[in-house]
C-alpha positions as CSV (number, residue, x, y, z in Angstrom):
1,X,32.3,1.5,141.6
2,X,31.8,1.8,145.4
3,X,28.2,0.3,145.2
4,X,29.5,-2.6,143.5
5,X,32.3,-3.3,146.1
6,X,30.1,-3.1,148.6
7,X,28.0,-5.2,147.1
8,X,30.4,-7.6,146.6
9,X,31.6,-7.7,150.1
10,X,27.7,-8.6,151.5
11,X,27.7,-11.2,148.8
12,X,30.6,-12.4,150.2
13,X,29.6,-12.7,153.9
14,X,26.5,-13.7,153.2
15,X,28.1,-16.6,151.6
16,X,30.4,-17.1,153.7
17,X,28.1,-17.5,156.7
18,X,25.7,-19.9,154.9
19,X,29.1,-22.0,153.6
20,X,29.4,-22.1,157.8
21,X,26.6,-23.1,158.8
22,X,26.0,-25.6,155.9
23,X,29.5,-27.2,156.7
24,X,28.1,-27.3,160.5
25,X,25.4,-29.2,159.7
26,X,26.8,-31.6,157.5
27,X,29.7,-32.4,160.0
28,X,27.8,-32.8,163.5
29,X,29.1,-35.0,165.2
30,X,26.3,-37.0,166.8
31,X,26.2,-37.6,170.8
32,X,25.5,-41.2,171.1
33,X,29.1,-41.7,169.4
34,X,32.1,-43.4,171.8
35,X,35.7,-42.8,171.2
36,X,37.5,-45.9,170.9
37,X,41.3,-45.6,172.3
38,X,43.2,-46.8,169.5
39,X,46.4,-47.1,170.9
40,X,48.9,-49.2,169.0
41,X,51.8,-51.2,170.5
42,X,55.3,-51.9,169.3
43,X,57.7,-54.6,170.2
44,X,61.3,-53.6,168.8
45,X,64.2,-56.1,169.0
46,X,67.2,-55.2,168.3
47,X,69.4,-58.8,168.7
48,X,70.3,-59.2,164.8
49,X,70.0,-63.1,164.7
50,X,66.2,-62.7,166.3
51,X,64.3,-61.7,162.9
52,X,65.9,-65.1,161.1
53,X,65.4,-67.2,164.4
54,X,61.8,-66.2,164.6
55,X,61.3,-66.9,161.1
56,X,61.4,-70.7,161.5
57,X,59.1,-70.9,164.5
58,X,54.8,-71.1,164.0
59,X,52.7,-68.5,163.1
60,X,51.3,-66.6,165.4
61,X,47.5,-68.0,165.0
62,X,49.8,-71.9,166.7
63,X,48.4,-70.7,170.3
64,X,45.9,-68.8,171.3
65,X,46.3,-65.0,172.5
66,X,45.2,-66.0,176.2
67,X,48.5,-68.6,176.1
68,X,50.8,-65.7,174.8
69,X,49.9,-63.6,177.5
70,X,49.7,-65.9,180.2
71,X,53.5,-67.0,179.1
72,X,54.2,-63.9,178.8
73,X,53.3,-62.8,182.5
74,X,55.0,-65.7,183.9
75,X,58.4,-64.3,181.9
76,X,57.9,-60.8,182.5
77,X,57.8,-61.6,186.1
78,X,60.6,-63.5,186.4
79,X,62.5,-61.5,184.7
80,X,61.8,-58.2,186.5
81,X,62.6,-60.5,189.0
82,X,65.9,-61.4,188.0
83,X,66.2,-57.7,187.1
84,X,65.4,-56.7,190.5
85,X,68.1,-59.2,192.4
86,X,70.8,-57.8,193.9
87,X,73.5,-60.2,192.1
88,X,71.7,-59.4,188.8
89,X,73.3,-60.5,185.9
90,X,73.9,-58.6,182.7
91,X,71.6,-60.5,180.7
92,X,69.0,-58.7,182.5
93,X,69.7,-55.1,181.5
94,X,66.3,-53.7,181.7
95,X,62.8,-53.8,183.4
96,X,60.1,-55.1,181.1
97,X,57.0,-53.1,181.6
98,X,54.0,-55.4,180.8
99,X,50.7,-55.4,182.3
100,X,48.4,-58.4,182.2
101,X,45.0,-56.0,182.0
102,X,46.6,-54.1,179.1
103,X,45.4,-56.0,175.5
104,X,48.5,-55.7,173.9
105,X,47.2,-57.9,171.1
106,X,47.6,-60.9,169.2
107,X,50.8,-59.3,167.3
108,X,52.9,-58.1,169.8
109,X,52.6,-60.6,172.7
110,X,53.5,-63.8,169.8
111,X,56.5,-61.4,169.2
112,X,57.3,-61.1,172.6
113,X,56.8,-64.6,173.8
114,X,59.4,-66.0,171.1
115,X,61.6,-63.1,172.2
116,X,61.6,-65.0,175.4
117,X,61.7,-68.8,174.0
118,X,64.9,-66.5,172.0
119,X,66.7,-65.4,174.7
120,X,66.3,-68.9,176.5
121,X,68.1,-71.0,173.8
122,X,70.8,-68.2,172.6
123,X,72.4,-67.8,176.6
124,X,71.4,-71.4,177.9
125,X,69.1,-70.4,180.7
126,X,65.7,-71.0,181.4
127,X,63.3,-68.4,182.5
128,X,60.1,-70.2,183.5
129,X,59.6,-74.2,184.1
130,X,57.7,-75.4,180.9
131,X,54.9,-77.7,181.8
132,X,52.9,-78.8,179.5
């Protein structure tokens, strides 16, 4: 009985370390392979008449990406702007934290551009001069 058991436990190392290597050969991860960031970004709005609003306006594939964002940098400014003023008003109640070298893609900059076009029409001010 003890030959056997002993037996069996080399059986099962020896198993066990070809399993290991085996498994570590079939899941090498090869050197010439680049991480990707994959970082995702969320707009969340939480004005209950927005979702309806929005839902009348263009797709999102109406302008370009490049427009979005450039709109979008001219509104973040000036609101951070307006934020920033010392007789700020309470429709500014927070800093928007957008960078212009960040690609927060197609999605989320659409969302955020009629958030803006939003805000203008629901409390009668206007944010940027539209020129077109």
């Amino acid at each position: 009985m003890k030959t056997v058991f002993i037996i069996g436990i080399f059986l099962l190392v020896f198993q066990s370390a070809g399993y290991s290597q085996e498994k570590s050969d079939k899941y090498k991860i090869r050197q010439d392979t680049v991480s990707v960031d994959s970082v995702e970004y969320e707009l969340l709005v939480f004005d209950h008449g927005f979702e309806s609003w929005m839902a009348t306006k263009p797709s999102k594939n109406f302008y370009s990406k490049e427009f979005y964002e450039q709109k979008n940098w001219l509104y973040v400014m000036e609101w951070n702007r307006r934020f920033n003023s010392s007789s700020r008003s309470y429709l500014y109640d927070s800093y928007i934290d957008y960078n212009p070298w960040t690609d927060y893609g197609l999605d989320l900059n659409y969302k955020l551009y009629y958030y803006f076009k939003y805000f203008e029409e629901t409390n009668h001010v206007s944010l940027i001069n539209q020129v077109r």
